[in-house]
RODO-2510 file (C-alpha; in nm, 4 decimals, decimal comma):
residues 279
     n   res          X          Y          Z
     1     x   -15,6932     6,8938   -10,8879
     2     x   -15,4942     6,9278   -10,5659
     3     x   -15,6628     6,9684   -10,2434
     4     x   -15,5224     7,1726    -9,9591
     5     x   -15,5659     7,0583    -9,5914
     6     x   -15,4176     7,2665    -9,3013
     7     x   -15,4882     7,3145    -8,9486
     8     x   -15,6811     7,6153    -8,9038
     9     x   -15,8569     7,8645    -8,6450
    10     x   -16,2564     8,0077    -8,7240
    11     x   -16,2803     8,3731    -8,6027
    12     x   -16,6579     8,5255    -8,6692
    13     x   -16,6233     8,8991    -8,6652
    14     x   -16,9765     8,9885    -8,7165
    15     x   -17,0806     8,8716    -9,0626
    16     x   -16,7233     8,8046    -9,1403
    17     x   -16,5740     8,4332    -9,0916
    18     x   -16,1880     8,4749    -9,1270
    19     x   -15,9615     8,1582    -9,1015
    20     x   -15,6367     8,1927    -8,9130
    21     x   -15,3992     7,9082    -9,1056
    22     x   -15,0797     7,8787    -9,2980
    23     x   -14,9505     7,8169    -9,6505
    24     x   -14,6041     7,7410    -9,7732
    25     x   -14,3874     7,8630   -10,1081
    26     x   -14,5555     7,5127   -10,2595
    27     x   -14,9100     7,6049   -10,2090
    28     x   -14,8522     7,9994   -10,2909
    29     x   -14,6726     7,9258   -10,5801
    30     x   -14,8734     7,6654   -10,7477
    31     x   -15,0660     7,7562   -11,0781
    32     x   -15,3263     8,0310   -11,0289
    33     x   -15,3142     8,0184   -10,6419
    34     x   -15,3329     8,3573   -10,6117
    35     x   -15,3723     8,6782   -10,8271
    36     x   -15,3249     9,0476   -10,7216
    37     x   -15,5519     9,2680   -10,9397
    38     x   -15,3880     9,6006   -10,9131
    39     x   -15,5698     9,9398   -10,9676
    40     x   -15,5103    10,0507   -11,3369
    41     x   -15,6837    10,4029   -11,5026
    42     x   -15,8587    10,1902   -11,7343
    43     x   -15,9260     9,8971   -11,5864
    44     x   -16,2502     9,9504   -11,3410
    45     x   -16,2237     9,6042   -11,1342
    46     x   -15,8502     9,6561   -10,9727
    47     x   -15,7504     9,8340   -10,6260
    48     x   -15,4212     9,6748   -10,5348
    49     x   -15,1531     9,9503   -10,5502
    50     x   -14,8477     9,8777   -10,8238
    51     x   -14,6019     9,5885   -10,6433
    52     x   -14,2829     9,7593   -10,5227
    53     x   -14,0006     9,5572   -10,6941
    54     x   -13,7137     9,7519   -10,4613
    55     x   -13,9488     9,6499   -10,1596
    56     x   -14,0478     9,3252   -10,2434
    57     x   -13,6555     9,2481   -10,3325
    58     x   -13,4933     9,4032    -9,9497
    59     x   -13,7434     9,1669    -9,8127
    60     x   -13,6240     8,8376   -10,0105
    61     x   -13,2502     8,9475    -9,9040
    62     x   -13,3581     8,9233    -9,5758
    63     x   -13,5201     8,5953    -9,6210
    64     x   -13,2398     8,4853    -9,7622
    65     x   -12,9974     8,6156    -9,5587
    66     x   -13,1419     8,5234    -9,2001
    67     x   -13,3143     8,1525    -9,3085
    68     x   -12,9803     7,9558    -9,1983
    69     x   -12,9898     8,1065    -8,8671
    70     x   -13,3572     8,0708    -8,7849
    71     x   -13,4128     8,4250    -8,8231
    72     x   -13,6317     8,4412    -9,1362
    73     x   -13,9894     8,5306    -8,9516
    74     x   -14,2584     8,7017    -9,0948
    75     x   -14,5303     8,6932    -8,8070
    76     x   -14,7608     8,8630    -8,9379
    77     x   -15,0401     8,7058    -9,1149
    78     x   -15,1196     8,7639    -9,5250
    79     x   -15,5125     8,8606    -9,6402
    80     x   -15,6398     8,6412    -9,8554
    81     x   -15,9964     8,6152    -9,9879
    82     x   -16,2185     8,3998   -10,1989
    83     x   -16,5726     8,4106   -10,3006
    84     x   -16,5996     8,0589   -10,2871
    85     x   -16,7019     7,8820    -9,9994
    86     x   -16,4151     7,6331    -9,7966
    87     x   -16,4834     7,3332    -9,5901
    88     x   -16,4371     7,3778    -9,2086
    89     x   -16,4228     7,0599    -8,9297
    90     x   -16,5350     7,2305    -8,6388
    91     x   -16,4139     6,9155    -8,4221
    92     x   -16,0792     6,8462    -8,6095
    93     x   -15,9980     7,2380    -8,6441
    94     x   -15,9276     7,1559    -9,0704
    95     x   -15,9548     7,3184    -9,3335
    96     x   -15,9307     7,1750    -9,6476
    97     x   -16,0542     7,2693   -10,0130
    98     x   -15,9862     7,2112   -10,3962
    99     x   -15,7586     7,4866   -10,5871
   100     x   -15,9676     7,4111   -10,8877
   101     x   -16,2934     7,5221   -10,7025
   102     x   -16,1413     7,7957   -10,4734
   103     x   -15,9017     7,9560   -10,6201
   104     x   -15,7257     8,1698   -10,7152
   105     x   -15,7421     8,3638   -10,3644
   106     x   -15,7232     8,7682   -10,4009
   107     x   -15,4660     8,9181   -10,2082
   108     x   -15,6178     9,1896   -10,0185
   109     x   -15,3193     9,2337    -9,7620
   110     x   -14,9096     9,1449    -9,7809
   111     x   -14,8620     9,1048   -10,1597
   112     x   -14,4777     9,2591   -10,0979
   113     x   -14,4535     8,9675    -9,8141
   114     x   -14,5674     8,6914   -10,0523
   115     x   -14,3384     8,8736   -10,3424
   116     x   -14,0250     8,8936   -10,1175
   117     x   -14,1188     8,4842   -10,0200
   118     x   -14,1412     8,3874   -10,3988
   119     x   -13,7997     8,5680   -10,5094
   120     x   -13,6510     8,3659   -10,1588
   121     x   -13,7544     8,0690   -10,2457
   122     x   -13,6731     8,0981   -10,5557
   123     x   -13,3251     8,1018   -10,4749
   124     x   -13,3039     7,9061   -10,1704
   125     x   -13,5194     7,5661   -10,2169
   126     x   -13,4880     7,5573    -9,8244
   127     x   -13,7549     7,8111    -9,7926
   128     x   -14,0309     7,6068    -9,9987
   129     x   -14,1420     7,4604    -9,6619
   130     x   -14,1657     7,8238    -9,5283
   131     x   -14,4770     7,8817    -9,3590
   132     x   -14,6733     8,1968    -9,3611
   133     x   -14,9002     8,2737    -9,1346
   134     x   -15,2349     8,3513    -9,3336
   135     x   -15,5769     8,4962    -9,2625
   136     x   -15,8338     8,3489    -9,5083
   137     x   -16,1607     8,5324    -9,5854
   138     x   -16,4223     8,2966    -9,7653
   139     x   -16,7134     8,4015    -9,9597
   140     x   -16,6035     8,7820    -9,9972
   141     x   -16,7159     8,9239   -10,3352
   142     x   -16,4665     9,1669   -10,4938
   143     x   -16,6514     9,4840   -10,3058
   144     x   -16,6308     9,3748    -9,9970
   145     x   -16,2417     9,2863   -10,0950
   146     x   -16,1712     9,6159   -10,1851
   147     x   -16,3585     9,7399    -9,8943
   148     x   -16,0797     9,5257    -9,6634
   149     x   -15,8218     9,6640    -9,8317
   150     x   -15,9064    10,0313    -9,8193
   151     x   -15,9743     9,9812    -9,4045
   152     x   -15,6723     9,7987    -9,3741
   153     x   -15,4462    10,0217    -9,5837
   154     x   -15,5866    10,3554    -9,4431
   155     x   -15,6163    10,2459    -9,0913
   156     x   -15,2144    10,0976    -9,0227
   157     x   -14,9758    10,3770    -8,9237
   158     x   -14,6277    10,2586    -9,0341
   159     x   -14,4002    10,3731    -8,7834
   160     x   -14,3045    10,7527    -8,7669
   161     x   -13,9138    10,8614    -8,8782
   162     x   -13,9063    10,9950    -8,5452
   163     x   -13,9349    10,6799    -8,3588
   164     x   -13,7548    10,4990    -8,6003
   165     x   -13,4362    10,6783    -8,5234
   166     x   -13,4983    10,6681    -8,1279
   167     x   -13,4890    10,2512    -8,1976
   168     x   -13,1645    10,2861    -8,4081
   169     x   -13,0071    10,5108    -8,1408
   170     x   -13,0845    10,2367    -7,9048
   171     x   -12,9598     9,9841    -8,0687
   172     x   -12,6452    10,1651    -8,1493
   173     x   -12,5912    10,2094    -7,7854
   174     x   -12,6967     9,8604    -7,6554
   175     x   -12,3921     9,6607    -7,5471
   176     x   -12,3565     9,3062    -7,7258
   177     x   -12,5788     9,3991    -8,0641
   178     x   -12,2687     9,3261    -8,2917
   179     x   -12,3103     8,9311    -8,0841
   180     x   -12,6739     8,8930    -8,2354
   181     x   -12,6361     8,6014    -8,4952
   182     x   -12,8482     8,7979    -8,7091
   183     x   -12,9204     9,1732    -8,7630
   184     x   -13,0978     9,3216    -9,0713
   185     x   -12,8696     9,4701    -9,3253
   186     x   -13,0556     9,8033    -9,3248
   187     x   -13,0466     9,7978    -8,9136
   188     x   -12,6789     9,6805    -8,9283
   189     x   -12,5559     9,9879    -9,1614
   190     x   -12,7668    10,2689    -8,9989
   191     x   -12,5933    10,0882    -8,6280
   192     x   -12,2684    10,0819    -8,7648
   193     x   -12,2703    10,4120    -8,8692
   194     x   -12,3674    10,5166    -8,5667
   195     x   -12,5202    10,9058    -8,7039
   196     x   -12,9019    10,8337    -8,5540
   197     x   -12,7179    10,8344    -8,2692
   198     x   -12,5062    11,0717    -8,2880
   199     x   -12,7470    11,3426    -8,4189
   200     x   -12,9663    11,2542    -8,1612
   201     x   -12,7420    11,3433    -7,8511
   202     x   -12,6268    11,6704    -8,0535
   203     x   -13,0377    11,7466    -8,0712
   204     x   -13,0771    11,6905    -7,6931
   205     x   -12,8306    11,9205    -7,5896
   206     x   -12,9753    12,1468    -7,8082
   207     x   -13,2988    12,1179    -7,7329
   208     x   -13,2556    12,1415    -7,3412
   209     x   -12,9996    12,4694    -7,3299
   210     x   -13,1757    12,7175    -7,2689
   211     x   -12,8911    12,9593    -7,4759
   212     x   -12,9946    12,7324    -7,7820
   213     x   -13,2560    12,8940    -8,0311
   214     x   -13,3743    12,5655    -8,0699
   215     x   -13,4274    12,5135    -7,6610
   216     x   -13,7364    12,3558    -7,6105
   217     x   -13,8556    12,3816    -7,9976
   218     x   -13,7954    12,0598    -8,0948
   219     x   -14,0437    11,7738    -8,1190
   220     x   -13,9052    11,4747    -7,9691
   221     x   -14,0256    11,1056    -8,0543
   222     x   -14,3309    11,0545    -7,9058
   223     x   -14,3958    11,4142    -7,7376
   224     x   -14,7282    11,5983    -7,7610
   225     x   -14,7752    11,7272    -8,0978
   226     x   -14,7377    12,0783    -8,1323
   227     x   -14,7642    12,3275    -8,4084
   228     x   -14,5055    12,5373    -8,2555
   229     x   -14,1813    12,3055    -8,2457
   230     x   -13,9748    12,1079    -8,4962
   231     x   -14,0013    11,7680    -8,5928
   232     x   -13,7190    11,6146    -8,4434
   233     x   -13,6597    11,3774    -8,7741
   234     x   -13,6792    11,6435    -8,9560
   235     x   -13,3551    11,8269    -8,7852
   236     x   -13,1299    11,5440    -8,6976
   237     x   -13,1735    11,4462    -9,0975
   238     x   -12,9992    11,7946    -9,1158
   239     x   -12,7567    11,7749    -8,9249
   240     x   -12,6552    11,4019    -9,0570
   241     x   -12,6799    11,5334    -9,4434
   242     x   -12,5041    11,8740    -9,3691
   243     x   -12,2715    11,8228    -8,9915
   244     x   -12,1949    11,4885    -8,9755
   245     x   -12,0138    11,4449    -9,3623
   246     x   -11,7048    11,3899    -9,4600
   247     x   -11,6124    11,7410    -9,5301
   248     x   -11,7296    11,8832    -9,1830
   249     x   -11,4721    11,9122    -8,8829
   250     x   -11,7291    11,8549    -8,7207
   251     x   -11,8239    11,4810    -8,8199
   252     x   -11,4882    11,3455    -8,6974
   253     x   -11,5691    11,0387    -8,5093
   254     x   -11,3091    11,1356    -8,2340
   255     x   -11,5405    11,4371    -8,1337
   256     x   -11,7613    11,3125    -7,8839
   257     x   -12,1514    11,4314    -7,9959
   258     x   -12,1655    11,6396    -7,6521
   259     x   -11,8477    11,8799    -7,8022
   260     x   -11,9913    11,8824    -8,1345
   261     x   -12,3397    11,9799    -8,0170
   262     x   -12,1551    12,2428    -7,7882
   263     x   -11,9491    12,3917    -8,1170
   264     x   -12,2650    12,3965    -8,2487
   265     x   -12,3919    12,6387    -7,9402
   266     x   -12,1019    12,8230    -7,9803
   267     x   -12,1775    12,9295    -8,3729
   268     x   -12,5424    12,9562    -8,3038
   269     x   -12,4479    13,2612    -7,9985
   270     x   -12,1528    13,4190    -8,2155
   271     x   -12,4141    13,4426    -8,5124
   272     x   -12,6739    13,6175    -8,2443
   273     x   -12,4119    13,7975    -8,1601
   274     x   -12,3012    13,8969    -8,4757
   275     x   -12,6917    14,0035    -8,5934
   276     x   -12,7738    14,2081    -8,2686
   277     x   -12,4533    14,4557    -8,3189
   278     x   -12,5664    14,4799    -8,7023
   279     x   -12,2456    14,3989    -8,7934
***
């Protein structure tokens, strides 16, 4: 029987006593540490969603590709819960328990983190001293579990397309981002590219000309919603899938955005054109 000790912090949120701690790849990975009962249509007592294998495997690559350089951080903490009840020193600021008695701990919260972790250290034996930051629930029966998990899950807003391509614009236009000893893979090819950013200065002339149908119609990251104007994620994937490909004159990397966006103007006023004579 193995007993865990680890510095900890007590939080009392009303009748709830959460533990802020950590646990490594050795602890997690242990026999029947932990167990993720996922929601099946026969099975009444399950209510994590399916694991995400393509999810859980981007975030080992990163793990694994940002460890050596001290860039492997997961900050946020991991739900866990128990029913059982842990031992807390007030004075010492430990907690400590038996994995025979305890666990295994549910994971209500960050079962692609702890996936993406496993299939890391897995591979790299540098990461078994990894350590997570956790937030440990004790004495939580399953109901009250599930209960976590539906607030948490239907409460966290992942972060909108829109703003997601504002970031990668900025990024593609900071000076020195190709120096950073580390840069996501999936940041690094949407930077590289460079088409974010492009489509995004082709949507801002278009969306402050006042000769552009789309003048003042489009929905920019972070404006007032509105249910008269275009998302702007929704557009500039448009004009990356149909303007800026290979077999568009216009995608030529030579053509600043500013000339493409005002080729653009020009079709959009020959085609008004074109419709108000009727020909």
């Amino acid at each position: 029987m193995a007993t865990i000790s680890r510095p900890a912090v007590e939080i009392k949120q009303g009748n709830l006593t959460l533990y802020l701690t950590y646990f490594t790849p050795l602890d997690l990975f242990s026999d029947n540490f932990y167990t993720v009962d996922s929601l099946e249509p026969d099975d009444e007592r399950g209510f994590q969603r399916i694991l995400n294998e393509k999810r859980a495997g981007r975030l080992s690559r990163h793990l694994t590709e940002s460890f050596p350089g001290g860039y492997a951080h997961l900050p946020t903490t991991v739900f866990l819960a128990t029913d059982k009840p842990v031992r807390f020193d007030s004075t010492t600021g430990m907690l400590e328990f038996e994995t025979e008695q305890v666990c295994p701990f549910s994971v209500v919260d960050g079962q692609h983190r702890i996936e993406g972790l496993r299939l890391a250290a897995k591979s790299d034996f540098d990461l078994q001293g990894f350590k997570l930051p956790v937030t440990v629930a004790t004495e939580l029966d399953t109901t009250h579990q599930m209960y976590h998990f539906f607030i948490v899950n239907t409460t966290q807003v992942p972060v909108e397309a829109s703003l997601r391509q504002q970031i990668t614009k900025r990024f593609t236009d900071m000076q020195g981002v190709e120096d950073l000893p580390y840069l996501p893979h999936w940041i690094k090819k949407d930077v590289s590219l460079g088409r974010d950013a492009r489509a995004l200065r082709i949507l801002d002339v278009l969306n402050s000309t006042p000769e552009s149908p789309l003048y003042n119609r489009i929905q920019m990251a972070n404006d007032p919603v509105s249910r008269n104007r275009i998302k702007q994620s929704s557009i500039a994937n448009i004009i990356k899938s149909e303007v800026l490909t290979g077999s568009n004159p216009l995608s030529i990397q030579e053509t600043d955005s500013d000339r493409q966006a005002r080729i653009m103007l020009n079709y959009f006023r020959a085609y008004r054109g074109s419709f108000c004579s009727g020909s």
